[in-house]
C-alpha positions in Angstrom: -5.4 -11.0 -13.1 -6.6 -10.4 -16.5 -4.1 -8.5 -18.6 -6.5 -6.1 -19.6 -5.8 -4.7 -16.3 -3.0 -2.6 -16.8 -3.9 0.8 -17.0 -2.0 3.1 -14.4 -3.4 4.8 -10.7 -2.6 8.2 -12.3 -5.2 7.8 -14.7 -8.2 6.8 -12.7 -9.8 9.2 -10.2 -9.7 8.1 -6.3 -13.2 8.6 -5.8 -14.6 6.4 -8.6 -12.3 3.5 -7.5 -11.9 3.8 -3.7 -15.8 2.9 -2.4 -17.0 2.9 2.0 -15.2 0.1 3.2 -12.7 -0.7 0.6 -9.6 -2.5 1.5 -6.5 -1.1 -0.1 -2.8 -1.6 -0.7 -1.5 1.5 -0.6 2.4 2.8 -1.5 4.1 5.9 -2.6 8.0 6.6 -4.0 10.0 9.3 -2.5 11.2 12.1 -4.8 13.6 11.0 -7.5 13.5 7.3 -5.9 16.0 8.5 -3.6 16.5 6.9 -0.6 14.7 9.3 2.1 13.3 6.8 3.8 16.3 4.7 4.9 17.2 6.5 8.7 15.8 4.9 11.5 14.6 8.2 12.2 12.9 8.9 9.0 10.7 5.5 9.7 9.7 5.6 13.1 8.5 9.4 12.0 6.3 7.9 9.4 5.2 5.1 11.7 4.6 7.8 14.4 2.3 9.7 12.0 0.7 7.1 10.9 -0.6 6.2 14.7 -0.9 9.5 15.5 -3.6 10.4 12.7 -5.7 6.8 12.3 -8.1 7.2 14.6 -8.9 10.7 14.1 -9.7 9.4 10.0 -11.2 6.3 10.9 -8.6 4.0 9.3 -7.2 0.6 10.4 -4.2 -0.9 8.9 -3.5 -4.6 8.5 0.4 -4.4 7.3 3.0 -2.5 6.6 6.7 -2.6 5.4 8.6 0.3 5.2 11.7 0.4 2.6 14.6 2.8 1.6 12.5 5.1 -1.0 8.8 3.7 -0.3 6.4 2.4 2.2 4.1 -0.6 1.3 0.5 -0.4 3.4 -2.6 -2.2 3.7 -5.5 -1.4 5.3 -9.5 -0.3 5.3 -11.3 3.0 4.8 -14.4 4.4 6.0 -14.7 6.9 3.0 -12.2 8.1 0.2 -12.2 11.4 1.5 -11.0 10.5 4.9 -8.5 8.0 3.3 -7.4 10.9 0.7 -7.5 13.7 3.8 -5.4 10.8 5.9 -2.4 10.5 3.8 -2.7 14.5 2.6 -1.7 15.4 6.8 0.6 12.3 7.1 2.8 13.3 3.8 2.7 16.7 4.5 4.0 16.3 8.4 6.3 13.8 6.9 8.0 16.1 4.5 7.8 18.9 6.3 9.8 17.6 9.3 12.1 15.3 7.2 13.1 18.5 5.3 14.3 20.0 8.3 15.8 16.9 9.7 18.0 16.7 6.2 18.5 20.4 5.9 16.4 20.0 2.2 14.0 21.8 0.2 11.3 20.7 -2.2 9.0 17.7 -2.8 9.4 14.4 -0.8 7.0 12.3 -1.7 6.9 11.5 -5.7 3.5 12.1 -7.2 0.2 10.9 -5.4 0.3 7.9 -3.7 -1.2 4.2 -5.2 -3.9 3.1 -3.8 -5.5 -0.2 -5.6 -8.6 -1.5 -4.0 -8.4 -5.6 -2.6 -11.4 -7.3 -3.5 -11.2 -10.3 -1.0 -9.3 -11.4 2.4 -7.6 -14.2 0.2 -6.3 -11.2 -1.7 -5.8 -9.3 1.6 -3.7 -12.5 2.3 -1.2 -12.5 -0.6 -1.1 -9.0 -0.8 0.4 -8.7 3.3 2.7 -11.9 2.4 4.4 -10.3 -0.2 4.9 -7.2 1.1 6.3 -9.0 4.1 8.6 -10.6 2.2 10.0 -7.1 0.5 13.1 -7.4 2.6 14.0 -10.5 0.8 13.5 -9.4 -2.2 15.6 -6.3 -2.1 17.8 -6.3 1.2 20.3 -8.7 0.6 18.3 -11.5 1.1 17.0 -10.4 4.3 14.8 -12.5 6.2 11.8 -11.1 7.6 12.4 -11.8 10.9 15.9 -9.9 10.7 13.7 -6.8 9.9 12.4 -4.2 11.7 9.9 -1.7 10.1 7.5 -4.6 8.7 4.4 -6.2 10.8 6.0 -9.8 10.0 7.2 -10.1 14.0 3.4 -8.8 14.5 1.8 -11.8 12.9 5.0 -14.4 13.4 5.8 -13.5 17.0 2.8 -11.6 18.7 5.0 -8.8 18.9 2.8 -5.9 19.9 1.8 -3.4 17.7 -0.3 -0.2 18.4 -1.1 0.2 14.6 -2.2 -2.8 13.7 -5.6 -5.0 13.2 -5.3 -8.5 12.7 -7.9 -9.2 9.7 -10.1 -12.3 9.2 -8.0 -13.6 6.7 -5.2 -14.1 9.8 -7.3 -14.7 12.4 -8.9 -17.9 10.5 -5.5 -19.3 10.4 -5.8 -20.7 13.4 -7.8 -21.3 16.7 -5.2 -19.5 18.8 -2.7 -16.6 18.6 0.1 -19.2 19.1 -1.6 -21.9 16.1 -2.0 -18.3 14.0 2.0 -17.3 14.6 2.8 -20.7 13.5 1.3 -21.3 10.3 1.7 -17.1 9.7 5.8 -18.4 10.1 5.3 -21.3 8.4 4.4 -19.4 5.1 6.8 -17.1 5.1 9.2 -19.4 5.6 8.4 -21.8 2.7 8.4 -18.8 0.1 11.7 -18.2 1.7 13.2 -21.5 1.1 11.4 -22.4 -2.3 11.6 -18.9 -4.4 14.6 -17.5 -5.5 14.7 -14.2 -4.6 11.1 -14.8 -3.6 10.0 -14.8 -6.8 6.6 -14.8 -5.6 4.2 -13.2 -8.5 3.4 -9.8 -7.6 -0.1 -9.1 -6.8 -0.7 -5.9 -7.5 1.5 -5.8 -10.5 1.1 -6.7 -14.2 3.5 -8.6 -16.3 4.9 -5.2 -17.1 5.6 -3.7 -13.4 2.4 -1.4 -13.5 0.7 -0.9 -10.6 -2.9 -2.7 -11.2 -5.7 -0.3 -10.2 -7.5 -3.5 -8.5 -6.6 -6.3 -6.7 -8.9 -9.9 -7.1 -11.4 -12.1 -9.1 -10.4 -11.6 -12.6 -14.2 -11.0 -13.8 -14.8 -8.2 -10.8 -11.9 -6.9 -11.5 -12.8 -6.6 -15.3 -16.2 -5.1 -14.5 -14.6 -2.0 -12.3 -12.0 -1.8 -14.8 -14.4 -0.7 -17.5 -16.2 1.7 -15.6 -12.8 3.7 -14.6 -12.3 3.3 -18.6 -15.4 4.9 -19.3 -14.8 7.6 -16.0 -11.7 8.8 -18.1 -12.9 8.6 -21.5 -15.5 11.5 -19.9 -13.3 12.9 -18.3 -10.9 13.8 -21.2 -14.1 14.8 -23.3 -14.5 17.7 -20.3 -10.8 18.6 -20.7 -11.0 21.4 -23.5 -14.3 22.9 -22.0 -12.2 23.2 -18.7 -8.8 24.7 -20.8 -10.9 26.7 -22.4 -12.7 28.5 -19.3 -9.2 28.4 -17.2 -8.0 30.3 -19.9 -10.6 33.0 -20.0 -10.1 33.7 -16.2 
């Protein structure tokens, strides 16, 4: 990644980065970072929703790993809008019934969710490893295997799993689903046993922990990057028109 490529998902409108097609990593914090997303109940909810709405919005997820205060998924759209509707009637069903399930008011989910685009399935690739390897990372050294709400046993084991779609980038690692769970286990495992603390460079991070607006080729990556510069630099140039007529209404 080029470090130019740092500027944050709240700045950039979702129409002008997510395009027909686009494969996306997509993650979101709960309110406060607080940990409503730890209960067994509050992730098979999310999961359920998540099945529940995909097919009426045309998406397809390739991973997912769901943590304490955040969800990690990746996937492919058929438009922005259905992606952006998607997510708008899972959050919102997901709030709603969490609120009541924890006798809470208020906002659950933190700000809009992150959604940067991955360019290729190599990216696809290292984006679904690492996120795999989350519980690792931050639950005590948790091995993947040892970890439920994550599509590792999916890929490792063959585990079925309803909201799933294996992508290229999986199936070409092997011939057969058993040659695929092998070498899917066998990479996992050597990050595992190599990285401390699976210090794995984050791929959809900068150096700094901002989330990266695009995922890929340094020089594609570059080009998109200046046209969401340029998409902000007209949109702030719109902002006091639009202050000034909201103010005379």
């Amino acid at each position: 990644m080029l470090p130019a490529v740092s500027l944050g998902m709240a700045n950039h409108a979702r129409k002008i980065l997510i395009q027909a097609g686009d494969m996306f990593h997509v993650t979101w914090q709960c309110h406060n970072r607080d940990f409503l997303l730890s209960s067994e109940f509050a992730k098979q909810l999310y999961y359920k929703l998540l099945l529940k709405y995909k097919d009426d919005y045309q998406m397809q997820f390739y991973s997912y790993c769901f943590m304490d205060n955040h969800p990690h998924l990746t996937g492919k759209c058929v438009s922005q809008k259905l992606m952006s509707d998607f997510f708008r009637v899972v959050n919102s069903c997901f709030a709603k019934t969490m609120n009541k399930y924890l006798k809470r008011k208020g906002q659950l989910v933190m700000d809009r969710f992150k959604s940067p685009v991955i360019e290729t399935q190599v990216d696809l690739k290292k984006v679904m490893i690492y996120n795999d390897m989350n519980p690792a990372r931050t639950v005590n050294g948790t091995h993947p295997k040892d970890f439920r709400w994550s599509s590792y046993r999916h890929y490792a084991y063959g585990r079925k799993d309803s909201l799933l779609t294996d992508p290229p980038c999986y199936q070409e690692l092997g011939d057969s689903d058993k040659e695929r769970q092998q070498a899917y286990r066998k990479m996992i495992q050597e990050i595992f046993e190599t990285d401390e603390r699976v210090l794995q460079k984050c791929p959809y991070r900068n150096a700094k922990g901002k989330c990266l607006p695009l995922i890929g080729d340094p020089v594609a990556v570059q080009i998109k990057y200046n046209e969401l510069k340029e998409d902000l630099k007209h949109r702030k140039k719109l902002w006091p028109d639009q202050r000034k007529k909201e103010g005379g209404n």
